[in-house]
N, C-alpha and C positions, 0 to 999 in steps of 0.2 A: 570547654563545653560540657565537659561532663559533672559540673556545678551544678548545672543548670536540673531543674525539679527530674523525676521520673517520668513524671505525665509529658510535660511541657518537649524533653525529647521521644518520647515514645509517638506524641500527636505529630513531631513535624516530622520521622521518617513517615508515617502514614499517610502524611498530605506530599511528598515528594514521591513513594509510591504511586499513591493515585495518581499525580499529576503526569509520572512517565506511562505508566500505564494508558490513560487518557490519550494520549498524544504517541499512540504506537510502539512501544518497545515490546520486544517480545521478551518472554518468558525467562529465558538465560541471562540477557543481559540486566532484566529489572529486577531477579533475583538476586544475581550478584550487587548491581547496586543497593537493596536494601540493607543485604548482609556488611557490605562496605562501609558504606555510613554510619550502621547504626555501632558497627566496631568503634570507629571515632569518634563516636559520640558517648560511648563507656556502655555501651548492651551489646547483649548477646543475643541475636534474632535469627529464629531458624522461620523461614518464611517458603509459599507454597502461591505461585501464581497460574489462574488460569483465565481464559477470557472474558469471564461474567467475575471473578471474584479473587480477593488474594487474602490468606491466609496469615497471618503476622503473630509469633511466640514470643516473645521479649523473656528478658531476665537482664535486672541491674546487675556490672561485673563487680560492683562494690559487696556486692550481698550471696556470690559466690555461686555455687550453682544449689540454693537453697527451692526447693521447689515452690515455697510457698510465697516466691517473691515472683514466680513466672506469674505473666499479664497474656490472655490469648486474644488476638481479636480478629473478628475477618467484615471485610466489606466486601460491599455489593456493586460490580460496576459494567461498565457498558463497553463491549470488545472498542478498543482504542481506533484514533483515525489520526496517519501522522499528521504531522504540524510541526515543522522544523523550527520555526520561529519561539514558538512556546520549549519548545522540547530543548533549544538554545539556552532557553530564560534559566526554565527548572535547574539544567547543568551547571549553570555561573553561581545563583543562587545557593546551591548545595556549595561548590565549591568554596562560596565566600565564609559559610556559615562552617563549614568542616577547618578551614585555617584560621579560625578566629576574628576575620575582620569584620561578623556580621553576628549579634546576638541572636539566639534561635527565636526570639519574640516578633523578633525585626524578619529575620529569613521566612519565619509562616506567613508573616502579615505579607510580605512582596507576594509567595505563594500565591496569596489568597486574591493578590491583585490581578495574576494574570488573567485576561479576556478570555473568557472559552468560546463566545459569542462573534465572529466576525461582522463589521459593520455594515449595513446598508450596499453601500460602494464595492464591499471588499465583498459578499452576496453577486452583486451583479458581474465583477469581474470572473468570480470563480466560473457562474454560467457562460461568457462570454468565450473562456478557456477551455469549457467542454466542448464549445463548437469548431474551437480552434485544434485541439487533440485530435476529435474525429476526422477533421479535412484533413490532418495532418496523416494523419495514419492509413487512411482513404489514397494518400499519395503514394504510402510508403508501399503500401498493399499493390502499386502500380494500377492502378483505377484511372478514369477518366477525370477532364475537367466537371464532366456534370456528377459523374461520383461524386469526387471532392466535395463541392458546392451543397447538393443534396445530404452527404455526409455533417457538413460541418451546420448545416442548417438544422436538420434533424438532431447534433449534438446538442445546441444550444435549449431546444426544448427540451431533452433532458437533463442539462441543468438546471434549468427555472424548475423542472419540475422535482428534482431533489431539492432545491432550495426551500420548496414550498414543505416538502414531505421533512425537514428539519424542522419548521414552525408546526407540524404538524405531526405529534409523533403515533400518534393511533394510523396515522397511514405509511410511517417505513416498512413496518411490513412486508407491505407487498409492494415497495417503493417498483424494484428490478423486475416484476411480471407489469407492473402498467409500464413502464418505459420501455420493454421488451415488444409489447404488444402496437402502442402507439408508434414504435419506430418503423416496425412491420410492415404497417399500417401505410403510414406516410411514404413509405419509399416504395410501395408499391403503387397507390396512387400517381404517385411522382412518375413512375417508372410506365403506366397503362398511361395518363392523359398530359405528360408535358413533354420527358425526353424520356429513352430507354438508359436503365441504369441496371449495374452488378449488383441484382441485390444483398447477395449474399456481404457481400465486402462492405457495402452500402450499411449494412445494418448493422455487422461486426463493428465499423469504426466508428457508426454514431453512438455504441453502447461501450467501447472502448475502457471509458474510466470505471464503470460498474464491475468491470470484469474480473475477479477475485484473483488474480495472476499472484500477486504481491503476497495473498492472505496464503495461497496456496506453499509457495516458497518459503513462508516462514513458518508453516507446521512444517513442512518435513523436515527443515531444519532443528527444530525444535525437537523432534524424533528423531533424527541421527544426534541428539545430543541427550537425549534419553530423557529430557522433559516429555515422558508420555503422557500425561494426563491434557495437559495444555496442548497436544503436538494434535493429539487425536479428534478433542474439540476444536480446534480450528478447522483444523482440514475437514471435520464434518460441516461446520459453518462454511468453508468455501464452497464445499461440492451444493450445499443447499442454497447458495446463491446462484449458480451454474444451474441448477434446477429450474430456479425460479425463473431465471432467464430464457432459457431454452423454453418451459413452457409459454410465457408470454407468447415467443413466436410461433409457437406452436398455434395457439388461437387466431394469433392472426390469419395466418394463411389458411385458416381452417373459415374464419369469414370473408379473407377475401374468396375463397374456393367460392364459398355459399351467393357471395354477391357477382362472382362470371367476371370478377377482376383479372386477367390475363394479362400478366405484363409481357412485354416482349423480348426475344430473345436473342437480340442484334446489339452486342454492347459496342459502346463506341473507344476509338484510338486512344490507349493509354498515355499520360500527359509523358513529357518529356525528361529523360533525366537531372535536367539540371534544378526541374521542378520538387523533382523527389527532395535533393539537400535543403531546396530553400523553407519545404515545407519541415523537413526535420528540426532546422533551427525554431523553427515558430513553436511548434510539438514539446521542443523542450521548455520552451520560457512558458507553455501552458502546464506542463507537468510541475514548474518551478512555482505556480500562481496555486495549485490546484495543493502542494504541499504545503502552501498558505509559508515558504522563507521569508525570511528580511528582505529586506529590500537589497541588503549588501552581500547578503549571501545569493542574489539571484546567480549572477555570472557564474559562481561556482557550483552550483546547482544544475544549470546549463551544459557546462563544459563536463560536468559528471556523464551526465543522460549520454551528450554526445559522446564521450569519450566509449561507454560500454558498448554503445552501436555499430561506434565504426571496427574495433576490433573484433564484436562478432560477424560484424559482414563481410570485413578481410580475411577472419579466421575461418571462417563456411568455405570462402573461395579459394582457400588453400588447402584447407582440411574438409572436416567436414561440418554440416551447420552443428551436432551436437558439442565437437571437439571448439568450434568457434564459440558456442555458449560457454563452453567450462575455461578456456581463457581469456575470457571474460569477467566471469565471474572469479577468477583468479585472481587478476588484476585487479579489480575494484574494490575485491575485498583487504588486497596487499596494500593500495592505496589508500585506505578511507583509515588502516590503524596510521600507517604515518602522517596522514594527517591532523589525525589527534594527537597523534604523538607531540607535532611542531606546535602546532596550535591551544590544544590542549581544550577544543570545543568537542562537542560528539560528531564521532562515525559515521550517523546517520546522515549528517550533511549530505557526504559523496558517496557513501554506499546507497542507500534507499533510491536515489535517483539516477545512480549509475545500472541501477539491472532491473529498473521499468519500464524500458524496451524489449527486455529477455525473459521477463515473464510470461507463463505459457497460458495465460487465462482463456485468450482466445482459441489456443488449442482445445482445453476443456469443453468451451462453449461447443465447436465445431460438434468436439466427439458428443456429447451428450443430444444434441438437436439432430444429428443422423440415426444413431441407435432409437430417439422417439420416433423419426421420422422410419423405422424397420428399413434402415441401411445399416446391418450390423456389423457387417465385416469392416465395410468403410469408418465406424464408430468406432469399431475396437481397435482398428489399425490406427485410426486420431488417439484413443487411450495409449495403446504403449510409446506413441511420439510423444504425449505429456510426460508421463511416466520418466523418459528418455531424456526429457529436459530439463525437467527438474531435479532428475539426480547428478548432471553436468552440473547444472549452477549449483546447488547447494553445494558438490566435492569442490566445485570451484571455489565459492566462498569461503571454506575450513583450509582446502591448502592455501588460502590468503590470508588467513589469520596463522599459520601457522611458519610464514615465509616473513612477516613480518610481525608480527605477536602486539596484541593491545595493550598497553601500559595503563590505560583508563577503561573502566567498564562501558560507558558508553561510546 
């Protein structure tokens, strides 16, 4: 490989950057992989990732460390959104092109093939799976049948309506205060002229997938690993979507107040346990759709999700819920190296889905919508439970890399 021009390897780790980038890796690990490959490929690349941009220094190792051979470049790019499927592609593809059985002309050109676009079909399914997340979550939250219902009804418009705000990029923006607002909205409605409903639960599960839990989890981790530049931009990119969020609701009830909308405050029989697993199942083949995996990777995408769930809701019941989150995250993280170890696909399969139920996005939401609403003790007591939770899971996920250690970077 290291035949091959300057340019010609210097373009394709920059398009294998972008593309892991793109498709969610954070910061650690898509540094290391840059710095990997472009080893194998015969350069020296000292590289610099953050969520708009990544910084990339080359130096051919033929030409030694002559300065006048360093190449600097940085691109411009858009904070990532996983996609297991793709983020599978990129990894084979790298690997074929690093052992030789793929010339780097051939490895950009597939690069360049992957869809970044999902189709029509694969569009409607994703909005389909937000409605299914929320009723799901709506269950797990112990809510009623007409929660659920209302929930998973209310998720699916906010699907469609991120769907639409993808075709539309002058409106992401403010994608999370209109679906904040309109959820509000709708379940209050719901709740004053058809049945009575938890709102609160109600609208926490229909905005579920928006909730920056995941984004949150990986700055801090990113900060205990002392990528501070990236660790600190994220986590301000979460807290501003928890912003955005909270204030949506915030409007809303501030017109339902103005229109004498009074919903009532008789909530009905929480559904029954057995209802809770069945909906869990579902929750996860929606979190499995919504990470856009293969097809073949669904089951095990599934049985991730499940598996972090159930040990933290045995672990809570035995210990406590924080001590249940960090062995959790222990586990998942201990699990997802050995499975690239055997497999020798990425991590990300069984980690990323394994602790999207233990993400504390929802806590965030909670605390930031009490503190605007001047409940501040109740907010700040929600702040240090995030706080609480995410320093479990992150220690949890580093003593899992460190109980079983990653042989591959992704």
């Amino acid at each position: 490989m290291s035949n091959a021009s300057l340019t010609a390897r210097m373009q394709f780790v920059v398009e294998i950057a972008r593309r892991l980038h793109q498709y969610g890796t954070s910061a650690p690990r898509l540094e290391a992989a840059i710095d990997s490959v472009s080893a194998r490929l015969g350069l020296n690349c000292h590289s610099l990732s953050t969520p708009t941009s990544i910084l990339f220094s080359f130096t051919d190792r033929d030409q030694g460390d002559n300065a006048l051979a360093e190449v600097t470049q940085v691109i411009r790019v858009s904070p990532g959104q996983d996609d297991l499927r793709s983020l599978s592609e990129v990894n084979e593809i790298a690997d074929r092109v690093i052992d030789g059985k793929l010339g780097i002309d051939e490895g950009f050109r597939l690069l360049r093939e992957i869809c970044d676009r999902p189709s029509g079909r694969r569009r409607t399914l994703e909005a389909v799976s937000y409605g299914i997340a929320a009723a799901a979550v709506a269950a797990i939250l112990n809510s009623s049948w007409a929660d659920m219902l209302a929930a998973g009804a209310i998720g699916m418009v906010v699907g469609v309506l991120s769907a639409f705000c993808e075709m539309r990029p002058q409106l992401r923006p403010s994608l999370e205060a209109i679906c904040a607002l309109l959820a509000t909205m709708i379940a209050t409605l719901i709740s004053v002229y058809v049945v009575p409903l938890t709102l609160k639960s109600v609208v926490l599960a229909s905005l579920i997938v928006l909730l920056p839990g995941l984004t949150l989890t990986t700055a801090v981790r990113e900060l205990s690993t002392q990528h501070l530049v990236s660790g600190v931009a994220r986590f301000a990119g979460a807290v501003t979507t928890l912003i955005k969020l909270a204030f949506g609701t915030i409007v809303a009830n501030q017109l339902c107040t103005l229109l004498h909308l009074v919903p009532s405050a008789a909530p009905l029989p929480p559904v029954p346990g057995w209802a809770q697993w069945v909906a869990l199942v579902f929750g996860c083949f929606s979190f499995a759709v919504l990470f856009r995996s293969a097809r073949r990777d669904i089951p095990l995408v599934m049985a991730a999700a499940v598996l972090g769930y159930l040990i933290t809701y045995y672990g809570a019941q035995q210990f406590t819920p924080q001590f249940g989150v960090f062995l959790a995250g222990l586990a998942i993280g201990a699990l997802s190296n050995l499975y690239t170890r055997i497999s020798r696909r990425p991590a990300a399969l069984v980690r990323v889905p394994g602790i999207i139920l233990l993400v504390p996005g929802s806590v965030g939401f909670l605390s930031l919508s009490m503190l605007a609403g001047r409940d501040v003790f109740l907010g700040i007591t929600m702040a240090v439970s995030l706080i609480g939770i995410l320093a479990c899971l992150v220690a949890g996920l580093l003593f899992g890399d460190v109980i079983v250690p990653a042989r591959r970077i992704l």
